[in-house]
C-alpha positions as CSV (number, residue, x, y, z in Angstrom):
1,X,-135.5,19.6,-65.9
2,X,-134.3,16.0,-66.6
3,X,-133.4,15.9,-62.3
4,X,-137.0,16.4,-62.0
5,X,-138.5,14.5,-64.3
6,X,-135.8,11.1,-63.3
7,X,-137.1,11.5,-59.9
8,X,-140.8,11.3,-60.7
9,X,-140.7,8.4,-62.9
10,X,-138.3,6.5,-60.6
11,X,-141.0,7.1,-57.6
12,X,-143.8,5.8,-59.9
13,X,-142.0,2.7,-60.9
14,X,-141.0,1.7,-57.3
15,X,-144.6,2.5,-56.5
16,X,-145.6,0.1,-59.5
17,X,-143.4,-2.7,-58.4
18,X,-144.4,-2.2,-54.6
19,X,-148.3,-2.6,-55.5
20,X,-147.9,-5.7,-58.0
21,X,-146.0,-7.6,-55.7
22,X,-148.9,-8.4,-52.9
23,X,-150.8,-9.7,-56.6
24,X,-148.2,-11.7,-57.0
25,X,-148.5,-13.0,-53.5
26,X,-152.2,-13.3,-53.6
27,X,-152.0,-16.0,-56.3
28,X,-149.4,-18.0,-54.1
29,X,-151.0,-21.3,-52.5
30,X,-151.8,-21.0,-48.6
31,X,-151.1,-23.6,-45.7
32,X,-154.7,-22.8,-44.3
33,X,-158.1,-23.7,-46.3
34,X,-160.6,-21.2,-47.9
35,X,-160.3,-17.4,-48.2
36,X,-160.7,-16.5,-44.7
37,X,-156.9,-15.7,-44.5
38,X,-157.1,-13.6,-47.2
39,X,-159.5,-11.7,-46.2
40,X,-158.0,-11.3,-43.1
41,X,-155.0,-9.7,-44.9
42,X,-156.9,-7.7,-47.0
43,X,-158.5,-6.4,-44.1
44,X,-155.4,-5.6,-42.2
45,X,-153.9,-3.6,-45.4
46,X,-157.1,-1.5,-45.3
47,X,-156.3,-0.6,-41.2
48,X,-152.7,0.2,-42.6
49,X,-153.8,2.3,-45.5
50,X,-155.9,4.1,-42.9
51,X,-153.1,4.4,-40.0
52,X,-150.4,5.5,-42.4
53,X,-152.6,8.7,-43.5
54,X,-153.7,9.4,-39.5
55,X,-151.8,12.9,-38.3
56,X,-152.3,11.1,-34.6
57,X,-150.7,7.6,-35.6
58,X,-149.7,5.0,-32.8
59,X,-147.3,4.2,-35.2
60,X,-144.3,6.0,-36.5
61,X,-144.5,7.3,-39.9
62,X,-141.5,7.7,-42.3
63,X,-142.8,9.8,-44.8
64,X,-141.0,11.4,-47.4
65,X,-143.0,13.6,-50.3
66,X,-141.5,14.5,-53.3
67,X,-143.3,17.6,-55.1
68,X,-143.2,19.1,-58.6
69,X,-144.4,22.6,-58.9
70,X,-144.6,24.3,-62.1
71,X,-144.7,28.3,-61.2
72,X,-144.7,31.6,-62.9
73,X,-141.4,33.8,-62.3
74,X,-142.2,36.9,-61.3
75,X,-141.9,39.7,-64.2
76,X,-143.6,38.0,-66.2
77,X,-140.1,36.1,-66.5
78,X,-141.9,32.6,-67.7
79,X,-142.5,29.2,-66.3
80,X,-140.4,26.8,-64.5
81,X,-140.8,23.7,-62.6
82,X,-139.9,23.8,-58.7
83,X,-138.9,20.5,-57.4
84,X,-138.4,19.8,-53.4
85,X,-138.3,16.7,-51.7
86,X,-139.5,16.7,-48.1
87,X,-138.7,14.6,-45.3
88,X,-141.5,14.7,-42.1
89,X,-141.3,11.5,-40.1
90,X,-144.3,11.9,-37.4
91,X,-143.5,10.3,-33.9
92,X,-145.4,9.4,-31.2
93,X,-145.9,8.7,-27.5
94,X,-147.6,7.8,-24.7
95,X,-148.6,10.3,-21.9
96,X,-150.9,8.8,-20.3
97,X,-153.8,6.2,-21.0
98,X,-156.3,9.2,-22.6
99,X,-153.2,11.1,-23.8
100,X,-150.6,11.0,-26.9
101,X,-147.9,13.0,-27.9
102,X,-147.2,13.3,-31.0
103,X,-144.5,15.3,-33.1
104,X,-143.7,16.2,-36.5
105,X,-140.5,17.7,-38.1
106,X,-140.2,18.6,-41.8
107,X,-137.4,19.1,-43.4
108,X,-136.9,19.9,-47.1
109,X,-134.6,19.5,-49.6
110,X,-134.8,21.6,-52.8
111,X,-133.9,20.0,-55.8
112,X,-134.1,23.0,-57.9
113,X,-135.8,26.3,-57.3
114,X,-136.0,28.8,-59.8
115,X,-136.2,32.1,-59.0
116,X,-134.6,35.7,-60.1
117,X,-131.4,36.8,-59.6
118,X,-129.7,40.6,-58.8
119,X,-129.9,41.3,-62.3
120,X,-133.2,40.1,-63.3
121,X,-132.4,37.0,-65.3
122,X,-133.6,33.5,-64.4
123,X,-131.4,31.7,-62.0
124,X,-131.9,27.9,-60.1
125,X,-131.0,27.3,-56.4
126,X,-130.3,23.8,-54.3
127,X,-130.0,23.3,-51.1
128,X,-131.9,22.7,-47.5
129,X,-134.9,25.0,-47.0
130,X,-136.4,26.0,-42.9
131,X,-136.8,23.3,-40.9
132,X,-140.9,22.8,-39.4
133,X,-141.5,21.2,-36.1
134,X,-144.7,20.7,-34.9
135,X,-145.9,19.4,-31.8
136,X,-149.2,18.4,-29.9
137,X,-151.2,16.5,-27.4
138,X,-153.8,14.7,-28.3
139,X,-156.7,12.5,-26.8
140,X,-160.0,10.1,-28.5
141,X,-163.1,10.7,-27.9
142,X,-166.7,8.9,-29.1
143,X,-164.7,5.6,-28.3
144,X,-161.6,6.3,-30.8
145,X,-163.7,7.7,-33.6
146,X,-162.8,11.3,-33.3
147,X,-159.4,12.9,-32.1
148,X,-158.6,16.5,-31.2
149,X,-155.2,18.0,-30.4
150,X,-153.0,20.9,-30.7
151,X,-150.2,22.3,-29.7
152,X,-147.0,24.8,-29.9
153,X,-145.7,24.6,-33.9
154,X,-142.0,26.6,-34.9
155,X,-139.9,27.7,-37.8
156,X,-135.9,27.3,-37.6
157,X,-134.5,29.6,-40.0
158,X,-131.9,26.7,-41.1
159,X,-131.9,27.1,-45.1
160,X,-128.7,26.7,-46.7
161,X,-128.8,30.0,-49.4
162,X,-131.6,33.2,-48.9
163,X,-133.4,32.1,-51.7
164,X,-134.6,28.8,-49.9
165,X,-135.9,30.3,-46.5
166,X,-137.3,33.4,-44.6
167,X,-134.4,33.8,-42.4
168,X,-136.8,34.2,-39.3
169,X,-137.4,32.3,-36.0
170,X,-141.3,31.9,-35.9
171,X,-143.6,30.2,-33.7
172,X,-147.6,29.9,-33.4
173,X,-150.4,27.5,-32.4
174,X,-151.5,24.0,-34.5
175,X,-154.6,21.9,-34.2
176,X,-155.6,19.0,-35.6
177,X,-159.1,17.4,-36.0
178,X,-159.0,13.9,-37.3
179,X,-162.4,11.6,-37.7
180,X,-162.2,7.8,-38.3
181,X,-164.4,5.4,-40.0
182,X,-164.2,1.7,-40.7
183,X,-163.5,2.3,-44.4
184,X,-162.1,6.1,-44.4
185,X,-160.0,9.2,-43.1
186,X,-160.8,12.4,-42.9
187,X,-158.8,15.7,-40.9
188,X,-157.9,19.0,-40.9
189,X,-154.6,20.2,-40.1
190,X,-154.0,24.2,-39.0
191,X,-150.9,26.1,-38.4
192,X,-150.0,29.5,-37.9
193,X,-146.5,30.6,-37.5
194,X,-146.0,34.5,-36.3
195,X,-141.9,36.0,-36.3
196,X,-140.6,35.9,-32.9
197,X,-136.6,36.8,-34.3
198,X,-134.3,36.9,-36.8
199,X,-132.9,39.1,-40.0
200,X,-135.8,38.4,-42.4
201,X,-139.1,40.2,-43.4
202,X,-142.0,40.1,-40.6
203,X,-144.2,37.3,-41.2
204,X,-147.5,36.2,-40.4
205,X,-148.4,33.3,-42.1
206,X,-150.7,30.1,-41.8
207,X,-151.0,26.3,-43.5
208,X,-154.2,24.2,-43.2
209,X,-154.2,20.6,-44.6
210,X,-157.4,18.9,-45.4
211,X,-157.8,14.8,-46.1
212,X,-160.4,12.6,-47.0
213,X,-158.9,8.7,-47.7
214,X,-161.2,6.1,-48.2
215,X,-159.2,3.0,-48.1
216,X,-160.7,-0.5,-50.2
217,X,-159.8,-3.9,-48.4
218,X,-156.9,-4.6,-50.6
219,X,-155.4,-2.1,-50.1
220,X,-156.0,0.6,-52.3
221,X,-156.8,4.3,-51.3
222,X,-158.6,7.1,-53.2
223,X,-159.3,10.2,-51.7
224,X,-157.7,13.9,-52.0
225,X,-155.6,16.2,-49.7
226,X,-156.4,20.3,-50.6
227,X,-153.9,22.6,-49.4
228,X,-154.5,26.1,-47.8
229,X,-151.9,28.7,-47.3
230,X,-152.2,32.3,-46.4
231,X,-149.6,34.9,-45.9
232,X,-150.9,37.4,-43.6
233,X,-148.5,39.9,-44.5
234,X,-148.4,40.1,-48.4
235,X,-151.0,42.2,-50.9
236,X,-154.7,41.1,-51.1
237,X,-154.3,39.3,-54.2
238,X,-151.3,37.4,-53.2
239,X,-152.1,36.3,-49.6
240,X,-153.6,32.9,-50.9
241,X,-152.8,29.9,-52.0
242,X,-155.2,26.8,-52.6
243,X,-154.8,23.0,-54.2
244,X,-157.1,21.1,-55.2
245,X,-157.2,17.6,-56.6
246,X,-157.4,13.6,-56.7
247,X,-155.1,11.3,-54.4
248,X,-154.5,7.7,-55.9
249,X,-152.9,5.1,-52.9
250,X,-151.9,1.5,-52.8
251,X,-150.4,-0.1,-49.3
252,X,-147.9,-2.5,-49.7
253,X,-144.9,-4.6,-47.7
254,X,-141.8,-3.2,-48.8
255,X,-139.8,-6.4,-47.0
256,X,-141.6,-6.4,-44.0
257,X,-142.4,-2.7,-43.8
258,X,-146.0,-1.7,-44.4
259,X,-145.8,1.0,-46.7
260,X,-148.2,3.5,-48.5
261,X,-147.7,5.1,-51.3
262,X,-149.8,8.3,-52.7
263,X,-149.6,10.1,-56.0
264,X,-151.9,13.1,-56.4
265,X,-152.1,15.6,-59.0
266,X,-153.5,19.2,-58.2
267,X,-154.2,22.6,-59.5
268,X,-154.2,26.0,-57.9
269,X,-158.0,27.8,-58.9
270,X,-156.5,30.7,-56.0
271,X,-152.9,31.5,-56.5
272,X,-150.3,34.8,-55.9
273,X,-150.3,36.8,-59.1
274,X,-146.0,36.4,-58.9
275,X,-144.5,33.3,-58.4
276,X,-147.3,30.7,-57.6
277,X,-147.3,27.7,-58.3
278,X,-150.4,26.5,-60.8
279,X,-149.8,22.5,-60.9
280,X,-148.2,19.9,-58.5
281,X,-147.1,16.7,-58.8
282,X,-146.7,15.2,-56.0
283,X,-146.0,11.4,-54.7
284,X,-146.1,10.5,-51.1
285,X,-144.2,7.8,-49.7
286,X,-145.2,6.3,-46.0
287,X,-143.3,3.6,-44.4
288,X,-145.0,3.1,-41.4
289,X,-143.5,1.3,-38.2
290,X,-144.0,0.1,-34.4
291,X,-143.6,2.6,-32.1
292,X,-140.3,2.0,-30.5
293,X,-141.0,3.4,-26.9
294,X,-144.4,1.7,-26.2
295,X,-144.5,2.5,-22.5
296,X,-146.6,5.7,-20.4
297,X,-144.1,8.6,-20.0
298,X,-146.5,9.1,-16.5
């Protein structure tokens, strides 16, 4: 438990640091008279904040999520708290001057996870979990404000013990709907992964992400980012699983990265019966960077 609870506070200091230090620079003295270079730059965070929550970025995104789940056991076994930290850089590229394409891995790390062992007694797991890749073309429309893609989305069975994976090779269809506004975000994110191999259990199951970010000009973000996932194949009571909750955000420069950082609380109103979670923590952190192959691939 102490693992856990290090790594939280350690993410919300770094986040506290990271969001005092452009008010440290604001009350610095600048070469160039009245405030129209700061607003400038408050501006330009507000673009960042916004580009650094987009699933269709021009930029590259090196975010990393850390999550806190506390769960029921199954067996009425008790409560524990499930800790991964998740690693899902989003790249993109250029197709064509209408076209981008953009893709996604995800790869997690469980810190702990609890879960039951051949006897029945309470038992905690490390290690790597499956590995997500998702991929899709995308194009603007309404002159930038809207942006649709979609595309093919897998499952590697690459978890380092049972416990953390499905041991199946799955694949299935994602789309993404994404709708800009000078001062906000908002999109939805579907995927839907069906088994295609492997020694595992058949699976059918899908994940939706919802956003809504309204980014202030310094900087700041507020918004929320519900969860939706549904597991085709289990009982009728424990197919669903849905969070809720408020999203907190201040962007910053890290050095000279532009990074955002996110910490939302949420709470599961639909859950599985056994072994759900019921609360997350869970801190976001975004570095965001220039694309590093800028030209047309045709």
């Amino acid at each position: 438990m102490a693992r856990q609870e290090v790594t939280t506070i350690l993410g919300l200091v770094l986040a506290s640091v990271c969001a005092a230090r452009p008010a440290l620079a604001q009350t610095q003295p600048t070469t160039t008279p009245g405030t129209q270079q700061s607003e400038d730059q408050e501006q330009s965070a507000a673009a960042l904040a916004r580009e650094a929550t987009n699933p269709f970025s021009s930029g590259w995104l090196m975010q990393m999520q850390q999550n806190n789940n506390w769960t029921e056991l199954p067996l009425d076994r008790g409560r524990r708290m499930q800790s991964n930290l998740m690693f899902q850089p989003l790249v993109s590229f250029r197709l064509t001057d209408a076209w981008g394409l953009y893709v996604r891995p995800v790869v997690t790390l469980f810190n702990s996870q609890p879960h039951l062992d051949e006897d029945g007694g309470r038992d905690r797991t490390t290690g790597f979990g499956d590995t997500v890749l998702g991929v899709a073309v995308a194009r603007p429309l309404f002159g930038g404000r809207l942006i649709v893609g979609g595309g093919p989305t897998f499952i590697f069975p690459t978890a380092s013990q049972r416990a953390l994976g499905q041991d199946t090779w799955q694949v299935g269809p994602d789309l993404g709907v994404t709708l800009l506004g000078k001062s906000f975000i908002a999109y939805a994110f579907a995927q839907q992964w069906f088994k295609v191999g492997g020694d595992g259990r058949k699976t059918s199951q899908m994940n939706t992400v919802f956003n809504f970010t309204h980014a202030f000009a310094n900087g700041w973000t507020i918004g929320t980012q519900p969860n939706l996932s549904v597991d085709w194949e289990a009982r009728g009571d424990d197919r669903v699983a849905f969070a809720v909750g408020p999203q907190v955000g201040k962007m910053c420069k890290c050095g000279r990265t532009p990074t955002l950082f996110q910490l939302q609380f949420q709470y599961y109103p639909v859950r599985p019966s056994a072994g759900g979670p019921k609360w997350n923590v869970q801190l976001q952190v975004t570095p965001t960077i220039s694309a590093l192959v800028k030209k047309k691939l045709f």
